[in-house]
N, CA, C and O atoms as a DFTB+ gen file, in Angstrom:
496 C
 N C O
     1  1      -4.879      -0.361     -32.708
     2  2      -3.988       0.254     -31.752
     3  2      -2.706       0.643     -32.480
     4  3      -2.141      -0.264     -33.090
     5  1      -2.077       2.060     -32.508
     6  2      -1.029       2.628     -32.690
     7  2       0.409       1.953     -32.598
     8  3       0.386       1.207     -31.619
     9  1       1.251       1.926     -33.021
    10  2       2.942       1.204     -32.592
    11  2       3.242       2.068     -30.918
    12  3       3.786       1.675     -29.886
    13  1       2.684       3.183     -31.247
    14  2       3.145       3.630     -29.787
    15  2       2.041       3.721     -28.785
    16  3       2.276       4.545     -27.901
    17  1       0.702       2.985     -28.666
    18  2       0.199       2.486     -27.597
    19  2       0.653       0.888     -26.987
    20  3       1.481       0.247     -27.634
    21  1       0.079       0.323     -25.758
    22  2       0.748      -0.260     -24.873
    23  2      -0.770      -0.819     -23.999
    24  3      -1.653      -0.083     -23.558
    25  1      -0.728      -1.934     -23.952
    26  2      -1.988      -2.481     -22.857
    27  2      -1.194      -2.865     -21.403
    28  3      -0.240      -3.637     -21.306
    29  1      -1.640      -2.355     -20.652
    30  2      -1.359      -2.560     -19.139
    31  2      -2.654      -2.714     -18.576
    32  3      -3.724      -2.191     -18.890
    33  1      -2.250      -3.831     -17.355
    34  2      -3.227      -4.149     -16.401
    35  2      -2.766      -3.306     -15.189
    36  3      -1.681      -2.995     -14.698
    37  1      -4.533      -2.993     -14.831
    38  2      -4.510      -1.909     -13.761
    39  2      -5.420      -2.381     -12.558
    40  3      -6.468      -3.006     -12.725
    41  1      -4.880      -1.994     -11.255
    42  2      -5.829      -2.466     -10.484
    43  2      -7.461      -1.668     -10.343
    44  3      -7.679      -0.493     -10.047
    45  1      -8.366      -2.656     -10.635
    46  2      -9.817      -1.892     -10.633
    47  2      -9.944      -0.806     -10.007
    48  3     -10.469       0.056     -10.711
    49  1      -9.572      -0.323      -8.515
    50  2      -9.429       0.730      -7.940
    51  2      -8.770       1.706      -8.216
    52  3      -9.298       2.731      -7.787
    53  1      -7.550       1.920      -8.910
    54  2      -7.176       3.025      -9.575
    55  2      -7.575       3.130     -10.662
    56  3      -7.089       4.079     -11.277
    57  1      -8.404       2.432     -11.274
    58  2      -9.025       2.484     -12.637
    59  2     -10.139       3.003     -12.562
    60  3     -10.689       3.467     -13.561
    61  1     -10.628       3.021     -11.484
    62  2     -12.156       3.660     -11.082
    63  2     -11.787       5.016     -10.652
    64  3     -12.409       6.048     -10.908
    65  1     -10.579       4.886      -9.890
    66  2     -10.690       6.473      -9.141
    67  2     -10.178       7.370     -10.502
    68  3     -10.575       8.516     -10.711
    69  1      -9.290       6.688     -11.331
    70  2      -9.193       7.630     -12.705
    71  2     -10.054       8.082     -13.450
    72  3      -9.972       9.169     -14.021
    73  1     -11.263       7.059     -13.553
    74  2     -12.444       7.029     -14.351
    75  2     -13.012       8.383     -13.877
    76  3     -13.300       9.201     -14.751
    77  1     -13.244       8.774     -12.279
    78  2     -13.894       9.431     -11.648
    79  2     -13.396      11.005     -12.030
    80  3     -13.975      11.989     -12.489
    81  1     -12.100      10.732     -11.623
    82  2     -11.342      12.210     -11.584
    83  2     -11.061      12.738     -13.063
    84  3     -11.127      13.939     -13.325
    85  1     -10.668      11.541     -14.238
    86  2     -11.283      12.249     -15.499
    87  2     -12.579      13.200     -15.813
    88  3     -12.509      14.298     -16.366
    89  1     -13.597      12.661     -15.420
    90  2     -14.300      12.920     -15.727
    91  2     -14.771      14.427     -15.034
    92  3     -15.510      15.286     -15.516
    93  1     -14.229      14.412     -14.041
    94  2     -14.206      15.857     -13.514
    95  2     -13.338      17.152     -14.063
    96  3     -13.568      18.356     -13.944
    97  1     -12.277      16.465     -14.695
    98  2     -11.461      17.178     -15.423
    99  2     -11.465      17.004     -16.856
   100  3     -10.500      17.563     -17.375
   101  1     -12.233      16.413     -17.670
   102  2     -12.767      16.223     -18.707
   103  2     -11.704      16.173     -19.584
   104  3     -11.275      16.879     -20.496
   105  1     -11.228      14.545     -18.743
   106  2     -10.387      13.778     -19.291
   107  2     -10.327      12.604     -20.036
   108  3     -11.406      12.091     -19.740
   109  1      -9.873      11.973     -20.672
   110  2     -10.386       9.860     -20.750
   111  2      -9.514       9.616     -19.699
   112  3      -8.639      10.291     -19.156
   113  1      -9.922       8.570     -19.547
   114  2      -9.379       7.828     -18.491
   115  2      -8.035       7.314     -18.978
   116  3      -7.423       6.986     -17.962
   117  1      -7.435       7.133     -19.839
   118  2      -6.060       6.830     -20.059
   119  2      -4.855       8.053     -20.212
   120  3      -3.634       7.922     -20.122
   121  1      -5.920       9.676     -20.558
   122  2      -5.290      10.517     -20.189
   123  2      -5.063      11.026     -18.374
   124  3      -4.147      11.727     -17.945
   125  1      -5.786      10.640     -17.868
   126  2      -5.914      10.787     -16.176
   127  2      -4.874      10.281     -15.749
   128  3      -4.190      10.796     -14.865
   129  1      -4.566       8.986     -16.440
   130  2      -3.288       7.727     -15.672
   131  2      -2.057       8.611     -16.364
   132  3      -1.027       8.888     -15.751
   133  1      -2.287       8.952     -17.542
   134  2      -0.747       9.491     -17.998
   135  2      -0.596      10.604     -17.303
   136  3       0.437      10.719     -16.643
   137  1      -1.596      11.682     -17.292
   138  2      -1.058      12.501     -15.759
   139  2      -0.596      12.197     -14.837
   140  3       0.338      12.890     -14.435
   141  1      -0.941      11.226     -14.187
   142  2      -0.502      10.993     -12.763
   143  2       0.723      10.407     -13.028
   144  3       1.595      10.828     -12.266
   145  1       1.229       9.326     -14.089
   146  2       2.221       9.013     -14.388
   147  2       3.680       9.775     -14.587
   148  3       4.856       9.485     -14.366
   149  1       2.856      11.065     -15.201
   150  2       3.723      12.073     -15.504
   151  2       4.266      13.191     -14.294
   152  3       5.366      13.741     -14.351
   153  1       3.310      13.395     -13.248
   154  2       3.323      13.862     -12.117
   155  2       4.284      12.956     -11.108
   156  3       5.198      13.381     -10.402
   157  1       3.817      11.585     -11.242
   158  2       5.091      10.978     -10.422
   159  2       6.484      10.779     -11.105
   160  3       7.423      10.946     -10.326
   161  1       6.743      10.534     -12.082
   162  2       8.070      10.754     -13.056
   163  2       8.467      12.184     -12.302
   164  3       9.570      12.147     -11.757
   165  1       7.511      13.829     -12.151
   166  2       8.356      14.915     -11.635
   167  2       9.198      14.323     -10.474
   168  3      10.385      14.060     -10.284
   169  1       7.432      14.190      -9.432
   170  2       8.346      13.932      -8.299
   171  2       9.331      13.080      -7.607
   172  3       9.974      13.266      -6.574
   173  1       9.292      12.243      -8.318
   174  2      10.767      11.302      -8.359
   175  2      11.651      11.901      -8.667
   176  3      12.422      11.673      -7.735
   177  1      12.329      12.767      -9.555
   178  2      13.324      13.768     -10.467
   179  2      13.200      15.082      -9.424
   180  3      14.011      15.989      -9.611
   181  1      12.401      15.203      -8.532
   182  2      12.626      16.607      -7.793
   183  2      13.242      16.448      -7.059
   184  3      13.542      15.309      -6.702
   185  1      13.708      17.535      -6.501
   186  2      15.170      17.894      -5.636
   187  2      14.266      18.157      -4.174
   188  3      14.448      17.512      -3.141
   189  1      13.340      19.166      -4.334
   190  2      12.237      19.162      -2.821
   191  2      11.652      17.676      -2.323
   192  3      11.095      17.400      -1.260
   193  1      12.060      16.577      -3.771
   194  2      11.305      15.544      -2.674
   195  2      11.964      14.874      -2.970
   196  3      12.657      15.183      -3.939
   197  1      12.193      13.369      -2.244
   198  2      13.219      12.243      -2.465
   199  2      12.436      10.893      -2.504
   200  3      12.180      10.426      -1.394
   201  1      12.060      10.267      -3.468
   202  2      11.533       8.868      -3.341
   203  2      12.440       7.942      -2.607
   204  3      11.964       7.182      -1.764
   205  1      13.751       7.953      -2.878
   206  2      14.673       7.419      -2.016
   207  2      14.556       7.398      -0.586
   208  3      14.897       6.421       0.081
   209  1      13.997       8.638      -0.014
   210  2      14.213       8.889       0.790
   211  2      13.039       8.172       1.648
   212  3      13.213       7.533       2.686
   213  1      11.584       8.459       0.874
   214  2      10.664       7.619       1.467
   215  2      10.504       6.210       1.596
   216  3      10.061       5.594       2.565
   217  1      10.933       5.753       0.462
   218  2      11.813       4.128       0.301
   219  2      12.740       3.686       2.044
   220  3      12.708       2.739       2.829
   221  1      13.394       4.864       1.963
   222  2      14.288       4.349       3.158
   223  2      13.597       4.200       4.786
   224  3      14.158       3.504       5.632
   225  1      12.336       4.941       5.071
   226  2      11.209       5.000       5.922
   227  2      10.982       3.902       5.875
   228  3      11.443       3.222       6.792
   229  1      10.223       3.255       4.869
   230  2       9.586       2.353       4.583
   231  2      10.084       1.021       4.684
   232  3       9.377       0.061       4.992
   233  1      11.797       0.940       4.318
   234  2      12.249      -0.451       4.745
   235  2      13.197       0.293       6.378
   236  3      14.395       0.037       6.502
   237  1      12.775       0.796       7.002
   238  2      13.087       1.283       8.519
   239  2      14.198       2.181       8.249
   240  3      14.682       2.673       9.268
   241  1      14.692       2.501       7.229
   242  2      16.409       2.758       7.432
   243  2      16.314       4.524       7.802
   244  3      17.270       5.216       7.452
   245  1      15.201       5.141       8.470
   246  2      15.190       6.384       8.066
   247  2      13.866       6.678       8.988
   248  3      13.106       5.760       9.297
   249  1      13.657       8.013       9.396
   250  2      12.485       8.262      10.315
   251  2      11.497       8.865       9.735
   252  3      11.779       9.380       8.653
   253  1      10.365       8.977      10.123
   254  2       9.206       9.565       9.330
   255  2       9.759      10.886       9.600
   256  3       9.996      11.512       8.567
   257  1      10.041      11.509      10.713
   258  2       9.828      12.757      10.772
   259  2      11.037      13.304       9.952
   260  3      10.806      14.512       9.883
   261  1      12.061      13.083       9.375
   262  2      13.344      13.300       8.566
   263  2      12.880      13.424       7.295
   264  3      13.652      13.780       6.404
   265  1      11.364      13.108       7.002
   266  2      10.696      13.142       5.161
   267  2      10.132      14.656       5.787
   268  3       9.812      14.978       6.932
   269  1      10.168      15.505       4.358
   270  2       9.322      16.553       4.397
   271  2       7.778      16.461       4.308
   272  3       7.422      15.287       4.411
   273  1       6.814      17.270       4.159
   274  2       5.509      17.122       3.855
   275  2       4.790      15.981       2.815
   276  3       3.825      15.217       2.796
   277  1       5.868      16.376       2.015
   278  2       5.204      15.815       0.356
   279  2       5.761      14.477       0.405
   280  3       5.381      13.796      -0.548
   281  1       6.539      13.882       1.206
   282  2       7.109      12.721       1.501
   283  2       6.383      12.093       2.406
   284  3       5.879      11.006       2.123
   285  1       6.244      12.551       3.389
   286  2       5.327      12.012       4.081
   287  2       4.335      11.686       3.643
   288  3       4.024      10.513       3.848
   289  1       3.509      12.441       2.949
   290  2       2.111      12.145       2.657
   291  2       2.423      11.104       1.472
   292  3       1.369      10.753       0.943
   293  1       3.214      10.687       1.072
   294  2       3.441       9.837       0.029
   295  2       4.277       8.571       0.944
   296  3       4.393       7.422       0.519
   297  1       4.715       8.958       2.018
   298  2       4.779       7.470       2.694
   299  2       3.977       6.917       3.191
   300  3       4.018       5.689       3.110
   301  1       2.791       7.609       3.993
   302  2       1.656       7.150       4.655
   303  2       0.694       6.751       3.302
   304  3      -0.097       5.836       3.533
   305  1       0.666       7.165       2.284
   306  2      -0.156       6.471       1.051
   307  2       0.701       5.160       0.784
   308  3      -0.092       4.264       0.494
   309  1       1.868       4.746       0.771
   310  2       2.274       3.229       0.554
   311  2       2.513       2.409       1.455
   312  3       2.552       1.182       1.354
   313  1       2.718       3.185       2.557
   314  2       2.281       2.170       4.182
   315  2       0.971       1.942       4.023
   316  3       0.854       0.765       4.361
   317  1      -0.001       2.308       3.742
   318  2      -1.601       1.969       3.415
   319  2      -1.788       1.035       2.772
   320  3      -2.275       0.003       3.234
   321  1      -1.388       1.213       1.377
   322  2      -1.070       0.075       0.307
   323  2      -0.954      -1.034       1.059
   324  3      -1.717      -1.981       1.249
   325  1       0.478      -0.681       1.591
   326  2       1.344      -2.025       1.994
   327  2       0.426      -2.762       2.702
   328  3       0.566      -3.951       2.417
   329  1      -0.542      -2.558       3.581
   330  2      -0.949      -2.613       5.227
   331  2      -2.021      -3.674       4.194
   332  3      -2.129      -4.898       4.119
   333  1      -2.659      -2.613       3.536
   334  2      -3.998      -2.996       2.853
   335  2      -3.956      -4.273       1.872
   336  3      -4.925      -5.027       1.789
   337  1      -2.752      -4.472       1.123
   338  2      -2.254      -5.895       0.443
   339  2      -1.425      -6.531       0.998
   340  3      -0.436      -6.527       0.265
   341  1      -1.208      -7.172       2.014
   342  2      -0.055      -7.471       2.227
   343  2       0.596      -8.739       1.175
   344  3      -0.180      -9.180       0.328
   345  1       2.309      -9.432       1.250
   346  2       2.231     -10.342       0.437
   347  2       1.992     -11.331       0.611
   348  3       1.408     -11.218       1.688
   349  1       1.968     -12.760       0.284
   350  2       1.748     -13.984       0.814
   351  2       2.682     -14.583       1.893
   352  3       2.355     -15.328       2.816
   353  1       3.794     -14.151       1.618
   354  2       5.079     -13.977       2.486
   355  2       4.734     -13.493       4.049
   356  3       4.888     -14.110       5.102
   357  1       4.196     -12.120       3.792
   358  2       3.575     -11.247       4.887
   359  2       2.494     -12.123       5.777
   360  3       2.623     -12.331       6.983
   361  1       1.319     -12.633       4.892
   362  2       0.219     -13.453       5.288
   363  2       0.654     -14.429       6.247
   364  3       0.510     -14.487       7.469
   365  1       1.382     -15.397       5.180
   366  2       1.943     -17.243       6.087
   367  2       2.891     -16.472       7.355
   368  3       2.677     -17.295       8.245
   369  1       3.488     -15.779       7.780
   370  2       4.305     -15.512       8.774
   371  2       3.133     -15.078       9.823
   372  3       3.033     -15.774      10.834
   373  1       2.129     -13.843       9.638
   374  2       1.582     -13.691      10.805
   375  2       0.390     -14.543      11.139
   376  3      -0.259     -14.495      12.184
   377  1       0.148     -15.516       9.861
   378  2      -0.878     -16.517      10.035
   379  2       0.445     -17.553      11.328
   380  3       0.257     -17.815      12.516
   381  1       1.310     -17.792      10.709
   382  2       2.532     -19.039      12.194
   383  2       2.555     -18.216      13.360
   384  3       2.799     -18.713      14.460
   385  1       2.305     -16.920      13.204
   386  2       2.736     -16.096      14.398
   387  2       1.493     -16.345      15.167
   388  3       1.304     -16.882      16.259
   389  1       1.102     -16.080      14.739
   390  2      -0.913     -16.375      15.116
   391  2      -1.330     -18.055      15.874
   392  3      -2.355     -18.273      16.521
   393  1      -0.429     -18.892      15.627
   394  2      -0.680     -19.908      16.257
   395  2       0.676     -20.504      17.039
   396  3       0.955     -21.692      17.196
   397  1       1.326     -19.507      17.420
   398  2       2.296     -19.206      18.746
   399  2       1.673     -19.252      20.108
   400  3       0.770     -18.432      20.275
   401  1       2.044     -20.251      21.395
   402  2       1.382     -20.043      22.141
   403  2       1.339     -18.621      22.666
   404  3       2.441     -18.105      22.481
   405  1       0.299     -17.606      23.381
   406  2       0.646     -16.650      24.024
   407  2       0.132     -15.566      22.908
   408  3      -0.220     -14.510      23.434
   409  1       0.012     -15.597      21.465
   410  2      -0.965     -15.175      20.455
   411  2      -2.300     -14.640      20.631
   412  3      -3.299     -15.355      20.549
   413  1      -2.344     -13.229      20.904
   414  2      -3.854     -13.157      20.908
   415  2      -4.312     -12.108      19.868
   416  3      -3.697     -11.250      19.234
   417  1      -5.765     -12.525      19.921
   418  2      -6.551     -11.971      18.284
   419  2      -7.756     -12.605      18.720
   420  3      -8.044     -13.391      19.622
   421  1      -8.600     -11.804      17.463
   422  2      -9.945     -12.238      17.038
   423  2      -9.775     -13.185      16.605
   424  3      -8.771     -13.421      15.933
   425  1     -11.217     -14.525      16.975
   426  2     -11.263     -15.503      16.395
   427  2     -12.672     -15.044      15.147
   428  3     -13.044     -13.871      15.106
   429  1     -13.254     -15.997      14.317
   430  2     -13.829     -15.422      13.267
   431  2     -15.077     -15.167      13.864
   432  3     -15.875     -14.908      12.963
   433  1     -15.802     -15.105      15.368
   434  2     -17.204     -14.224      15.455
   435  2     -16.176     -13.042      16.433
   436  3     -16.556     -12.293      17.334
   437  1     -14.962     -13.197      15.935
   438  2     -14.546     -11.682      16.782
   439  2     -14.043     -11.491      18.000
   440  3     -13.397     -10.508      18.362
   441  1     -14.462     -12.831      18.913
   442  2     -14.110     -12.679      19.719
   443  2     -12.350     -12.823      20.396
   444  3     -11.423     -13.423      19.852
   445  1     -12.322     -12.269      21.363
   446  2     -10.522     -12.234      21.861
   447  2     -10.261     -13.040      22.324
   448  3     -10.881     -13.248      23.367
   449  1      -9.265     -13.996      21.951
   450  2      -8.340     -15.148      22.355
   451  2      -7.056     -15.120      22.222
   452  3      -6.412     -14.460      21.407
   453  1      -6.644     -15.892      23.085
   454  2      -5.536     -16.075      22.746
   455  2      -4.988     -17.524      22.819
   456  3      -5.457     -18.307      23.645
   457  1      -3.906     -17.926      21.884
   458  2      -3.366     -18.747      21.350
   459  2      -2.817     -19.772      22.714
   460  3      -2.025     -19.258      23.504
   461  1      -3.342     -21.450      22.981
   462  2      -2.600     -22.120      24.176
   463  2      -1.607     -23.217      23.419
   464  3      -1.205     -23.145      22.258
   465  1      -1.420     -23.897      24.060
   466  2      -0.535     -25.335      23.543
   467  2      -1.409     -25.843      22.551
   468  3      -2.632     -25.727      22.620
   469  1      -0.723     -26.478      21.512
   470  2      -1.087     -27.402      20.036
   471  2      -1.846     -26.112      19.128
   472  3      -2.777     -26.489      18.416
   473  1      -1.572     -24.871      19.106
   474  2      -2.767     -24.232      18.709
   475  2      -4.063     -23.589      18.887
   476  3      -4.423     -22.579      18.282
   477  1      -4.942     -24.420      20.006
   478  2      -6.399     -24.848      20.335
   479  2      -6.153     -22.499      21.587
   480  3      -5.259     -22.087      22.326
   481  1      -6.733     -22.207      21.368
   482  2      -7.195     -21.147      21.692
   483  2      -8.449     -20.883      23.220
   484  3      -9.459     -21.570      23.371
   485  1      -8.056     -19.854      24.074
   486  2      -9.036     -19.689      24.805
   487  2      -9.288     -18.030      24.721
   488  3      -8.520     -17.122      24.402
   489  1     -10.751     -18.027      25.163
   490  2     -11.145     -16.701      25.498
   491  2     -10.003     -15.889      26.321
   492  3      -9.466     -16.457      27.271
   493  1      -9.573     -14.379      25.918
   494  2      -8.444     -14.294      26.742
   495  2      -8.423     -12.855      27.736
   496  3      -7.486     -12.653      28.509
């Protein structure tokens, strides 16, 4: 390996979807990631779009409809993310929330309950 290569860990899923879309563009796969790398470096630095701005959506400070197109579609891709990993932080809170009396949800064959005194759950 070169002084100016670099090992990074990638999540399997963008490593696959790079794998894929290289290969359609008859790329390697480490040139695919530096595209996209390089594509988001623009749009961060562009004036038509504001990462800031979608940032500010995202922790509430700002409305969806106030992002342009290309913002949008790049907020609804990290609200996805977000939704789709949440953190452990995220987890333990709606796991306590979840055993609030008055709590309702699927129990694990699915069915709808909701949350009574000590925890203990009824069909709801």
């Amino acid at each position: 390996m070169s002084a100016s290569q670099k090992t990074v860990k990638l999540d399997s899923g963008l490593f696959e979807d790079a794998r894929g879309k290289a290969s359609l563009l008859s790329r390697s796969v480490s040139g695919q990631i530096e595209h996209w790398a390089r594509i988001g470096r623009a749009i961060e630095a562009s004036l038509d779009f504001s990462y800031a701005r979608v940032c500010a959506v995202l922790e509430g400070r700002a409305t969806v409809e106030s992002l342009s197109d290309g913002e949008r579609a790049t907020f609804f891709d990290q609200l996805g993310d977000a939704l789709a990993n949440p953190t452990q932080r995220e987890r333990d809170f709606y796991a306590a929330l979840g055993c609030e009396p008055g709590a309702t949800g699927r129990d694990e064959h699915g069915t709808l309950v909701q949350t009574i005194s000590d925890g203990d759950t009824a069909a709801a």
